[in-house]
C-alpha positions in Angstrom: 0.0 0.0 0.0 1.3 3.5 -0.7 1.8 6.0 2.1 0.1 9.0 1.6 3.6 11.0 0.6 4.0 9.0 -2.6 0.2 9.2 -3.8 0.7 13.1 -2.9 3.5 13.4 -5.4 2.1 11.1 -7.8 1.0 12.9 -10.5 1.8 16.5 -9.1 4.7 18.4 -10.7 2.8 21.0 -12.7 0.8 21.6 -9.3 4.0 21.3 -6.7 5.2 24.3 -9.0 2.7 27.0 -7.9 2.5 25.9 -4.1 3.0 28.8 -1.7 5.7 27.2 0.0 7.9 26.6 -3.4 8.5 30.4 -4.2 11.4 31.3 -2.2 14.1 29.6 -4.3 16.3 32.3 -5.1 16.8 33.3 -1.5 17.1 30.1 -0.5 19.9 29.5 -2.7 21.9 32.9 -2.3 21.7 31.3 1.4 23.6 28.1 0.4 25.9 29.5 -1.6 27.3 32.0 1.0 27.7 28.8 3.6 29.9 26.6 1.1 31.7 30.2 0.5 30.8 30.1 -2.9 32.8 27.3 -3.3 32.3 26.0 -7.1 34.0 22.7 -6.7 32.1 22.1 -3.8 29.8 18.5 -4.9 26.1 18.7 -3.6 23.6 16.0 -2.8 20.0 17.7 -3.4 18.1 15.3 -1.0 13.2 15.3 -1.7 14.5 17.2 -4.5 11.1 18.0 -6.3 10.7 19.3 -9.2 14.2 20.4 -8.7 14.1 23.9 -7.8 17.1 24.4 -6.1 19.3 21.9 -8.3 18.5 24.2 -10.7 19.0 27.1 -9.5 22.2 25.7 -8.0 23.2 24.4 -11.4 22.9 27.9 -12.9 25.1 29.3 -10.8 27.8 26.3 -11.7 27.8 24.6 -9.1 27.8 20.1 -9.7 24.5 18.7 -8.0 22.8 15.4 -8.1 18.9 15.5 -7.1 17.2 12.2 -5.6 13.7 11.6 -5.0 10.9 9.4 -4.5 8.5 10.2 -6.8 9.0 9.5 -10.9 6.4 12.4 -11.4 8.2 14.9 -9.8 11.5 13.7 -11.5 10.1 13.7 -14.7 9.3 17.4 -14.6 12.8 18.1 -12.8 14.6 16.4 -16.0 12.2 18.7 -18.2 12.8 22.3 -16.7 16.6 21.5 -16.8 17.0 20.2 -20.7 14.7 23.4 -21.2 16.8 25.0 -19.9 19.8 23.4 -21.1 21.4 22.1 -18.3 23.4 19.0 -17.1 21.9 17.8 -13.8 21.9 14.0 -12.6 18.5 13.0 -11.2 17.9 9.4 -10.0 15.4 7.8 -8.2 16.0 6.7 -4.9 13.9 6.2 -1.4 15.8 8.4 0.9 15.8 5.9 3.6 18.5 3.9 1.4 20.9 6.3 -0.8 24.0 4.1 -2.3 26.1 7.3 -2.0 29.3 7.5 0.4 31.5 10.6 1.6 30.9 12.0 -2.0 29.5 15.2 -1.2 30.9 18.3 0.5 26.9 19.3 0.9 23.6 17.9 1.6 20.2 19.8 1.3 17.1 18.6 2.1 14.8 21.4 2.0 11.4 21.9 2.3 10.3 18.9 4.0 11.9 16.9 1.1 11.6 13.0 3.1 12.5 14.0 6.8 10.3 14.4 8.4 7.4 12.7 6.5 8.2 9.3 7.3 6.0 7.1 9.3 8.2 6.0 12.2 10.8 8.0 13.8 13.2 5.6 13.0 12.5 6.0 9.7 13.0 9.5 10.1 16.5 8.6 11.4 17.5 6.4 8.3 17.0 9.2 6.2 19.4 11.7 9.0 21.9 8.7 8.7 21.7 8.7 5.0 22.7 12.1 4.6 25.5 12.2 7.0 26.7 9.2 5.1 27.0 10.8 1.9 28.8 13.3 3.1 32.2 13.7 2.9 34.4 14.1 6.1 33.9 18.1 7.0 31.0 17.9 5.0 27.5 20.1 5.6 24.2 19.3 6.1 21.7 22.0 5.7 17.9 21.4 5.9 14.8 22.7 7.4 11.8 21.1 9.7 8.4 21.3 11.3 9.3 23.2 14.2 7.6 21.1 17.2 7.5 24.5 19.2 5.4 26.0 17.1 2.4 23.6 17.6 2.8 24.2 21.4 1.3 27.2 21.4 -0.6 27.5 18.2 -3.0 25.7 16.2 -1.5 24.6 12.6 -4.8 24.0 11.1 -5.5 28.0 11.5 -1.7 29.0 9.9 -1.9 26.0 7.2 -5.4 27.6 6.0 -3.8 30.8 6.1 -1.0 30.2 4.2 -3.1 28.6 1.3 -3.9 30.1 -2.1 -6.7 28.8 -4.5 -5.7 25.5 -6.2 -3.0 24.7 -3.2 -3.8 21.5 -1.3 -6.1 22.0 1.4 -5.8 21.0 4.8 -9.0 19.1 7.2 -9.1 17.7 10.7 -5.5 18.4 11.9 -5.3 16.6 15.1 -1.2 17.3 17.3 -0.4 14.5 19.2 1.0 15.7 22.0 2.5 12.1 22.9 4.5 11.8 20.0 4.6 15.1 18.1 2.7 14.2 15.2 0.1 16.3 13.2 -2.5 14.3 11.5 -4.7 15.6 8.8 -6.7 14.9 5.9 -5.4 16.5 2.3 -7.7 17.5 -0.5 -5.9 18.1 -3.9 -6.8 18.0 -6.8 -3.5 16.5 -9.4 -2.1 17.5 -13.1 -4.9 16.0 -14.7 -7.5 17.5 -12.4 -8.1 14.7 -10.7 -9.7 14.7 -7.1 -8.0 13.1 -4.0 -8.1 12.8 -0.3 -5.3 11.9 1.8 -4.4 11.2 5.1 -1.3 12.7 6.3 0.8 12.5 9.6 4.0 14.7 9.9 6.2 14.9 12.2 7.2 18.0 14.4 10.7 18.2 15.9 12.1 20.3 18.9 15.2 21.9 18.5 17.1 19.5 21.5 15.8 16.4 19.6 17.4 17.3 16.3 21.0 18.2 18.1 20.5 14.9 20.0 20.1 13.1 16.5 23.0 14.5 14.3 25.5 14.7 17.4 24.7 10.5 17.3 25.5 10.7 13.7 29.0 12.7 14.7 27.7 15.8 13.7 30.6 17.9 15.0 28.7 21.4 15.9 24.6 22.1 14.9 22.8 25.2 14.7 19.7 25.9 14.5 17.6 28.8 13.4 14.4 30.1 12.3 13.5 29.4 8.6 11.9 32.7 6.6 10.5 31.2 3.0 13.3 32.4 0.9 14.9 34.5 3.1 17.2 32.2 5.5 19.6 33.4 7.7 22.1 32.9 10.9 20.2 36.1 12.5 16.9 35.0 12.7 16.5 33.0 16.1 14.4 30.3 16.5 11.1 30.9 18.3 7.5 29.4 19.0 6.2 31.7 15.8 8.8 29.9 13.4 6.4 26.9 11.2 10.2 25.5 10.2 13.5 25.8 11.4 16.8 25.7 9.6 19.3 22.8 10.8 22.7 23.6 9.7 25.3 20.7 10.6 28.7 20.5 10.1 30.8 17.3 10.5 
């Protein structure tokens, strides 16, 4: 049976293109850029890439990326925005709980809740953490952003999801936070590329800061940082708090 992540992004790349939360590219990658110090040798492992936004973006600027994903419909429209735009980008398939890659890669993104944390276990969750410090090479980066689990604390992310929504976004029902384990549970209406209509029922997970250090310091994360994360506009000033729907994770090995 298919979890509700890979019937979401089934037949959804035209669609995942105009979501609210996908329009903050640019800054986003004027952000990585300045924390590999505009390094253009430096090799980077695009991790829930999409449609590939920020591969390429990344790619125009000349920098060497590979993109991996789950879903062959999101891939497919990756591969087509790059060769329209004439550019040489690797995209594969692969389920980010098992990447073949090892210490190949100076950086590892994993932005916008691309895989962690969608999974259904926390250890699953953990596989994909384990994954990406894998690939990385020694002194590598890992850079990615989360649902912040203070947030939910002390407001209700039904009210800022329907907020944040524009006409022909995916809608969210019924959110229910588990307090217990940290888990939002909700029912998703969308409607796909070829208009048609489906309901899904999604559970994400929702981190706390302490929880995040704990899990990269067990990978041999040397130092992690954490910070707020501004759609297209991250940065090392903005501090985390309760208002913050994401944070930033920056680890260095």
């Amino acid at each position: 049976m298919k979890q509700w992540y890979e019937e979401l992004f089934e037949n959804y790349g035209m669609k995942y293109d105009n979501e609210v939360f996908t329009q903050g590219t640019i800054g986003e990658c004027d952000f990585i850029e300045k924390e590999i110090n505009y390094n253009k040798t430096a090799r980077i492992l695009d991790i829930g890439c999409g449609t590939g936004r920020h591969s390429i973006e990344l790619s125009k600027r000349e920098y060497t990326i590979t993109g991996v994903d789950l879903s062959e419909s999101l891939l497919k429209r990756a591969r087509a925005k790059a060769s329209e735009q004439n550019l040489q980008i690797v995209f594969q398939k692969h389920d980010a709980r098992e990447l073949p890659f090892l210490h190949e890669f100076d950086l590892a993104i994993m932005l916008c809740e691309g895989a962690f944390p969608l999974m259904e276990t926390d250890d699953m969750n953990f596989q994909i953490l384990q994954n990406a410090a894998n690939a990385l090479k020694p002194k590598g980066k890992l850079i990615f952003t989360t649902l912040n689990g203070l947030f939910p604390l002390f407001h209700s992310v039904k009210e800022f999801l329907a907020s944040e929504t524009k006409e022909g976004n995916a809608t969210y029902y019924n959110n229910s936070f588990d307090l217990m384990t940290f888990r939002d549970h909700s029912t998703t209406h969308i409607v796909d590329d070829s208009g048609n209509k489906k309901e899904l029922q999604c559970n994400e997970r929702f981190y706390v800061p302490s929880e995040i250090t704990w899990l990269l310091k067990t990978l041999n994360f040397k130092t992690v940082e954490i910070f707020g994360a501004k759609l297209g506009a991250f940065s090392r000033d903005d501090k985390l708090t309760s208002e913050d729907f994401e944070m930033l994770v920056i680890a260095e090995k």
